[in-house]
C-alpha positions in Angstrom: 4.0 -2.4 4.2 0.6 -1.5 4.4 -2.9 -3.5 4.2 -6.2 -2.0 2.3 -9.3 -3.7 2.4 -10.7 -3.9 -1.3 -14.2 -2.9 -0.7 -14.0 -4.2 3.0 -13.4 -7.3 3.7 -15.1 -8.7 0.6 -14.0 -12.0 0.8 -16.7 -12.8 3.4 -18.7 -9.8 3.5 -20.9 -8.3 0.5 -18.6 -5.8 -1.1 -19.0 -2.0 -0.6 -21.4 -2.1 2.5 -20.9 -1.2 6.3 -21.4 -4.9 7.2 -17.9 -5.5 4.8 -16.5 -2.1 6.3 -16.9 -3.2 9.6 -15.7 -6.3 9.7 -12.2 -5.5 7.7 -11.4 -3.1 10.5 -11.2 -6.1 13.1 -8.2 -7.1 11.5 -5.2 -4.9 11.9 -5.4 -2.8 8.6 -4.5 0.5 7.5 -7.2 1.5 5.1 -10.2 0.0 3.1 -10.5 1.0 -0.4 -14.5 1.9 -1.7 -15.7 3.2 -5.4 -18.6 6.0 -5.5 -21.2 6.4 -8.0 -23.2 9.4 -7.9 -27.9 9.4 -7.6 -30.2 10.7 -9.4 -30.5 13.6 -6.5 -26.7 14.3 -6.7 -25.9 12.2 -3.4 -22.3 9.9 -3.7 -23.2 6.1 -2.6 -20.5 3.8 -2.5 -20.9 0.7 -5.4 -18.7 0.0 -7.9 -21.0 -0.8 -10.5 -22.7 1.4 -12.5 -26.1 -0.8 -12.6 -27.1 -2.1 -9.4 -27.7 -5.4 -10.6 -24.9 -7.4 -9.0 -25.3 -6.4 -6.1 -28.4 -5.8 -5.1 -31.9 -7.1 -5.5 -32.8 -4.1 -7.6 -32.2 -3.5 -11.7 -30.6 -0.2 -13.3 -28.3 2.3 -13.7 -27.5 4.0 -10.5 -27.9 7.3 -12.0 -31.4 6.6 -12.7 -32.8 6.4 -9.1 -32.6 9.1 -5.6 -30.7 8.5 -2.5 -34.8 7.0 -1.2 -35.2 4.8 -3.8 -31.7 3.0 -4.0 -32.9 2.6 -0.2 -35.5 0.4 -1.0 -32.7 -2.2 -2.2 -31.0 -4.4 -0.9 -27.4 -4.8 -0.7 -26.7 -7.6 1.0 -29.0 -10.6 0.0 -27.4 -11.1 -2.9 -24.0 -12.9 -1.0 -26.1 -14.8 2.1 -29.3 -14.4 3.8 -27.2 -13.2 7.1 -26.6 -10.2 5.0 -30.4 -9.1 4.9 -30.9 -5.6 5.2 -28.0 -4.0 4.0 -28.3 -1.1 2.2 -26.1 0.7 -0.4 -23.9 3.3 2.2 -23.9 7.0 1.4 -20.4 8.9 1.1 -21.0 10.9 4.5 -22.3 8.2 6.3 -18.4 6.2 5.2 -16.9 9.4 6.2 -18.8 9.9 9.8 -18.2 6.1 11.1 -14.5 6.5 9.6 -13.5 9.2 12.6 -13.7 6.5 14.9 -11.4 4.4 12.9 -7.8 4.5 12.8 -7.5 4.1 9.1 -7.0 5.8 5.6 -10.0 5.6 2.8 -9.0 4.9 -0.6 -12.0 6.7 -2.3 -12.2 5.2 -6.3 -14.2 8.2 -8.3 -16.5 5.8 -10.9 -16.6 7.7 -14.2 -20.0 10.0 -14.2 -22.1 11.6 -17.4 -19.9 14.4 -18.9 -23.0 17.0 -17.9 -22.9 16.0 -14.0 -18.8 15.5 -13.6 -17.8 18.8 -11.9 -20.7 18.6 -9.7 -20.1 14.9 -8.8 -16.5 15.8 -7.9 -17.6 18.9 -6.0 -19.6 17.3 -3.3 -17.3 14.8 -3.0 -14.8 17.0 -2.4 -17.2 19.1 0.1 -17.9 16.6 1.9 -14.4 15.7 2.4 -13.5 18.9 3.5 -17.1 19.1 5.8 -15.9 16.0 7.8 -12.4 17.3 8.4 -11.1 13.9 6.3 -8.6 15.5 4.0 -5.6 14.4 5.6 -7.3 11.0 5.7 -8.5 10.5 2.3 -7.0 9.3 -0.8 -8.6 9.9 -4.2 -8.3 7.5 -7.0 -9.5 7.1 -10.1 -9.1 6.2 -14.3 -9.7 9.8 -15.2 -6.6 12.1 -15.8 -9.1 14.9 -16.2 -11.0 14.0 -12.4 -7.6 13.8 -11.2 -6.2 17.3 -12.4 -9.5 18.2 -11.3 -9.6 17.6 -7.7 -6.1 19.0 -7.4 -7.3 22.4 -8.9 -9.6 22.6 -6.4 -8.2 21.3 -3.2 -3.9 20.8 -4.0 -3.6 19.0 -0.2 -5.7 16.1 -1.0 -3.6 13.0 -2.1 -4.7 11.7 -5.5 -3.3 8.8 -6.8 -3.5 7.1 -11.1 -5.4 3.9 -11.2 -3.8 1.7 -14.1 -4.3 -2.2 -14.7 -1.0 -1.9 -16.8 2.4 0.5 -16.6 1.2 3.7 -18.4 3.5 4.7 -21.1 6.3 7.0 -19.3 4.7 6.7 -15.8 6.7 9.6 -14.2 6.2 11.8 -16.7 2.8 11.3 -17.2 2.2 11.3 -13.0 4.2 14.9 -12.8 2.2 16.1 -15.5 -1.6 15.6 -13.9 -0.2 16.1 -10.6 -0.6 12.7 -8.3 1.3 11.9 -5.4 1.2 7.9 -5.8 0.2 5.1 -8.7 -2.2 2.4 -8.2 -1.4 -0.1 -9.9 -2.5 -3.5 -10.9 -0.2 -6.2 -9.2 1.5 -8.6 -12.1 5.0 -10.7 -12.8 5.4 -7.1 -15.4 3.9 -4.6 -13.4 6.4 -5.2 -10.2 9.4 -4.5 -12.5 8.5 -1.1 -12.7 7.8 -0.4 -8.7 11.5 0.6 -7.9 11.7 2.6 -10.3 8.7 4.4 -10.0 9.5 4.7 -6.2 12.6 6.3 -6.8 11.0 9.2 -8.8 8.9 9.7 -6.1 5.7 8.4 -6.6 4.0 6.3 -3.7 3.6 2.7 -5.4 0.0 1.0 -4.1 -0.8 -2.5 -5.6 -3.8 -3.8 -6.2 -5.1 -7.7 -6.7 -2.8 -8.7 -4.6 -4.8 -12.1 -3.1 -2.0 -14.8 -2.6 0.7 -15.2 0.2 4.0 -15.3 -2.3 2.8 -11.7 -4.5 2.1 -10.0 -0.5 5.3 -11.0 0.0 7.3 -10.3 -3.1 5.5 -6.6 -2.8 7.2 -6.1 0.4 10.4 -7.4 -0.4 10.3 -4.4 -3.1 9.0 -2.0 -0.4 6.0 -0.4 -1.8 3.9 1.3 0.3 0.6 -0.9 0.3 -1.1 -3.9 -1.0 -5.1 -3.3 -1.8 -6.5 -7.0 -1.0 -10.0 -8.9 -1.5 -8.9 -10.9 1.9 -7.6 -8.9 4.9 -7.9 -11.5 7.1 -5.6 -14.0 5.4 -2.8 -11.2 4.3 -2.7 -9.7 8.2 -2.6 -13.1 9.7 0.4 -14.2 7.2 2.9 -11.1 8.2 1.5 -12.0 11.3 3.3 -15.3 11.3 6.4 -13.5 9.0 7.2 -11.3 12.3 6.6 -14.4 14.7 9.3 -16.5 12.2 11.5 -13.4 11.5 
């Protein structure tokens, strides 16, 4: 089973930065999972908010401000002085460091204004395809209509549904807009549904997965990744699983 840093390794690291990026892929993951809002200029920065509020030192909606004045923030106070300096990461420059990692990105597409939606989308998607990444990258998002989207455009990139609880007829509903995997919320209900969702095809990814026992129920049930706040505490347990095993 696989391991995906939830916005790096945000468990010691201010979420969404390089400084959280980098320090998830000392421990021996497969991907780290990030969320993209999209400027005032049309540039994609990963944050997961839609304000910058929480974390940054700034105020407002990300929307509101260009790629230069977002820079003027920053990202990293806001979790320990050590942090001081970090700014909120562009798309390409997650995309340019990423070729010399061994790892998958989980790209979460934050909803957008209806008027700037296709445009968002498309330089996220060029900019995927400009960096060679689309064997790499996995999209993710709420949105059926993003999701059917991105397909239209580019059919090879893996999309998967975000849901915090089992959508109404899952399969059908997957075959429908197209995705190759489910991201699901991890709970006691959720997990009855993985096999069965696995065996219709569909990739199972779980997310909020943060304590020894639901890592390792997940991979009794042999989904294909857990999407964890603390990458260093899940790789270190199936660490000691193989050593015991």
């Amino acid at each position: 089973m696989k391991i995906v840093a939830h916005r790096g390794n945000k468990r010691y690291c201010p979420e969404n930065t390089m400084a959280s990026f980098c320090s998830a892929v000392a421990y021996p993951i497969d991907g780290i999972e990030f969320d993209l809002q999209f400027t005032k200029d049309n540039i994609p920065v990963v944050i997961h908010d839609e304000k910058i509020d929480r974390t940054t030192n700034g105020r407002g909606y990300v929307r509101s401000f260009t790629l230069h004045e977002l820079r003027q923030f920053d990202a990293g106070v806001w979790f320990h002085k050590r942090f001081i300096g970090e700014k909120i990461p562009t798309f390409e420059e997650v995309l340019i460091w990423s070729k010399g990692q061994n790892i998958t990105l989980h790209v979460e597409l934050k909803p957008q204004k209806q008027k700037v939606m296709e445009r968002f989308l498309d330089v996220c998607l060029a900019m995927i395809e400009k960096h060679n990444k689309v064997e790499s990258v996995i999209i993710s998002t709420f949105s059926q209509a993003y999701l059917a989207y991105i397909k239209s455009k580019n059919p090879k990139i893996k999309t998967a549904l975000l849901a915090k609880t089992p959508p109404f007829n899952a399969i059908k509903y997957a075959s429908k807009i197209g995705v190759d995997a489910i991201h699901i919320r991890h709970t006691y209900q959720a997990s009855h549904y993985y096999r069965r969702w696995m065996s219709k095809g569909l990739v199972v990814r779980a997310y909020n997965v943060h304590r020894h026992k639901d890592a390792l129920k997940c991979n009794r049930l042999n989904i294909d990744s857990i999407i964890t706040n603390d990458p260093k505490k899940m790789t270190e347990a199936f660490q000691k699983e193989e050593k015991t095993s």
